[in-house]
Backbone as CSV, one residue per row, in Angstrom:
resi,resn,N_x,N_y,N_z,CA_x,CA_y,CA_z,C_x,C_y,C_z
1,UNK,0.826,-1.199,0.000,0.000,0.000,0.000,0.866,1.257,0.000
2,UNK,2.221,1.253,0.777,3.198,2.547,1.038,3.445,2.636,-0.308
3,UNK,3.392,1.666,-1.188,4.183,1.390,-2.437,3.596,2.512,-3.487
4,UNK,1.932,2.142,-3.390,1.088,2.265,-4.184,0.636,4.147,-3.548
5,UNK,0.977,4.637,-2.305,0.891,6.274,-1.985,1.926,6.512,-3.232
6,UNK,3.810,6.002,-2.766,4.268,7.138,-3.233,4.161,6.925,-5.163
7,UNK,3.980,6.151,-5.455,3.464,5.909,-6.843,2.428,6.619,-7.329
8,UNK,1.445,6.927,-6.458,0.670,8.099,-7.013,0.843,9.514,-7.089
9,UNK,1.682,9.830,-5.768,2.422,11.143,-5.611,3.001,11.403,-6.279
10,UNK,4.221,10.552,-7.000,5.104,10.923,-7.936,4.425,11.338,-9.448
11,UNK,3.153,10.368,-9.428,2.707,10.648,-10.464,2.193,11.723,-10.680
12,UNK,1.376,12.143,-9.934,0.832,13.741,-9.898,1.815,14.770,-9.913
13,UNK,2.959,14.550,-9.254,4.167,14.949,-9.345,4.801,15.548,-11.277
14,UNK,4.163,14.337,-11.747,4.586,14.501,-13.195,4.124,15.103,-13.663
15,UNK,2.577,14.676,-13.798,1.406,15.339,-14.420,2.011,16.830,-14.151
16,UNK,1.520,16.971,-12.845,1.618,18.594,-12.606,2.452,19.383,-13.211
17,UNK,3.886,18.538,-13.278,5.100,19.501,-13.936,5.058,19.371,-15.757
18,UNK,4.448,18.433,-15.961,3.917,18.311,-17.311,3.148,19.414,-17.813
19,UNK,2.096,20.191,-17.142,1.170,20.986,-16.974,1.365,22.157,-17.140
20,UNK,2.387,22.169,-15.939,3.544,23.492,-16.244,4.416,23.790,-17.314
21,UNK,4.881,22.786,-18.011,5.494,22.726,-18.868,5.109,23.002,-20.611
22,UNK,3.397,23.028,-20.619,2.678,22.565,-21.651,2.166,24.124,-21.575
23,UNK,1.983,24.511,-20.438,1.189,26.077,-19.861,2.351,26.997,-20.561
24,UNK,3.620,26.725,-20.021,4.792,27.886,-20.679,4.943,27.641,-21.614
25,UNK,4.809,26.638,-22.705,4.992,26.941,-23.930,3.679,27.618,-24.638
26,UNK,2.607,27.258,-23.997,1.559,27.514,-24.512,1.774,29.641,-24.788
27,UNK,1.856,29.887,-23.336,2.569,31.215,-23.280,3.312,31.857,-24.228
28,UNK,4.030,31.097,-24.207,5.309,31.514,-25.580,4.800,31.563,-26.757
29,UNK,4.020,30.460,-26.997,3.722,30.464,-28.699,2.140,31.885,-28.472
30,UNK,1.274,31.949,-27.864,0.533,33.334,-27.973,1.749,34.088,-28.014
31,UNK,2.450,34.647,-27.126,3.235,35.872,-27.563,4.047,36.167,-28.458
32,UNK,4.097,34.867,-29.329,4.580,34.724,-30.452,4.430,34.931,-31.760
33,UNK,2.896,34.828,-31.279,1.548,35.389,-32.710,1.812,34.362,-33.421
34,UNK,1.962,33.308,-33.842,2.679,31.845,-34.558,1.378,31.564,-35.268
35,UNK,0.428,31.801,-34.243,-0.984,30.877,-34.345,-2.081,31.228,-33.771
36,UNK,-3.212,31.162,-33.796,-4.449,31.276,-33.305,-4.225,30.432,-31.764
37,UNK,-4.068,30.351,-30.641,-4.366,30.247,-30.020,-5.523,28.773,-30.215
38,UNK,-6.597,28.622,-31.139,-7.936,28.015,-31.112,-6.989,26.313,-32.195
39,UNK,-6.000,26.995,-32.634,-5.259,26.500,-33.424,-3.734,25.789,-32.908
40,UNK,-3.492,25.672,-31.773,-2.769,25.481,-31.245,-2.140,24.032,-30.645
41,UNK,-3.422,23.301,-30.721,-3.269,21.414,-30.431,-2.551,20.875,-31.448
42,UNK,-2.013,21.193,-32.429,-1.016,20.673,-33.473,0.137,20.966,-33.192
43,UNK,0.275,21.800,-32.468,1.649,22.590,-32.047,2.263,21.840,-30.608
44,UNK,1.272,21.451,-30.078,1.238,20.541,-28.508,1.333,19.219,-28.862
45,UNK,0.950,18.786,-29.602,1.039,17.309,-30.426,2.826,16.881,-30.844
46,UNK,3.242,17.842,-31.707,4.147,17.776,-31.863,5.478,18.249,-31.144
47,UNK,5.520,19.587,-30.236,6.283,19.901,-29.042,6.895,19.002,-27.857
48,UNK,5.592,17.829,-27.351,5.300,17.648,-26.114,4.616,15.513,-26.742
49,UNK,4.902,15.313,-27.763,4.303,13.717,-28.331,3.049,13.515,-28.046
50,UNK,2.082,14.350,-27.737,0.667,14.015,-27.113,0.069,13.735,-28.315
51,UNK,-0.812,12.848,-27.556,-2.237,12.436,-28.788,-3.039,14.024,-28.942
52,UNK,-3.695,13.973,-30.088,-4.430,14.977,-30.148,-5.509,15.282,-29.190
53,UNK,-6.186,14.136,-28.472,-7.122,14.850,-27.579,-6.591,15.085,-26.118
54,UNK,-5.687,14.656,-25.936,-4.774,15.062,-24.523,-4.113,16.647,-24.967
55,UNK,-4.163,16.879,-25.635,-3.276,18.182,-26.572,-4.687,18.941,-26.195
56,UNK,-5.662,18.505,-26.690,-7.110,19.398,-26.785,-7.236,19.988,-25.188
57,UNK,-7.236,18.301,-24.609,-7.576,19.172,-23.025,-6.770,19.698,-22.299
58,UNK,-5.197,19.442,-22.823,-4.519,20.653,-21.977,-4.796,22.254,-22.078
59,UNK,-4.906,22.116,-23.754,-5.732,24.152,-24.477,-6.582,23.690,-23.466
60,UNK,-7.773,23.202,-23.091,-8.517,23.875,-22.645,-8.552,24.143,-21.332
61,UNK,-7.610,23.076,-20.274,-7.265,23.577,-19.128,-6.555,24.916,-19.184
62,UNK,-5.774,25.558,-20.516,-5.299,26.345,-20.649,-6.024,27.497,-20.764
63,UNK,-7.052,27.166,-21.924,-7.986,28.575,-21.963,-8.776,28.639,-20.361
64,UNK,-8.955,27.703,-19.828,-9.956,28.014,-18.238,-8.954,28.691,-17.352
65,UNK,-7.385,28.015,-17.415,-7.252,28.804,-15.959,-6.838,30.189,-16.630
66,UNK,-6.657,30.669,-17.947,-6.613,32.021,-18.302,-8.003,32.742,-18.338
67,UNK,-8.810,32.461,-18.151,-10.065,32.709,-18.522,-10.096,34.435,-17.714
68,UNK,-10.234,35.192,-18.658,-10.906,36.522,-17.988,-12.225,36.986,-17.858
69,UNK,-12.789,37.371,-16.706,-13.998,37.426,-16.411,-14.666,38.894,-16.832
């Protein structure tokens, strides 16, 4: 069971820095003007090896936590 905590920790561990990692480029390429923003999961696909719909829901964790109210 101790096995199976830190195995999940680490994993979230990843994810998270994955997240971060997917967020600053995401950053970079808007200030870059490269691309539409809406247009951007091809660019995450190929940057970062993601399937296209893991690419999709990082933009969109991306567009939410940017989200201006």
């Amino acid at each position: 069971m101790e096995e199976t905590k830190f195995n999940a920790k680490q994993m979230a561990k990843e994810i998270n820095r994955e997240i971060q990692d997917v967020f600053s480029y995401l950053d970079i390429l808007k200030d870059s003007g490269i691309t539409n923003m809406f247009g951007a999961t091809p660019y995450l696909v190929d940057q970062f090896d993601l399937d296209k719909r893991t690419a999709a829901n990082y933009l969109i964790l991306y567009f939410q936590a940017n989200k201006t109210n």
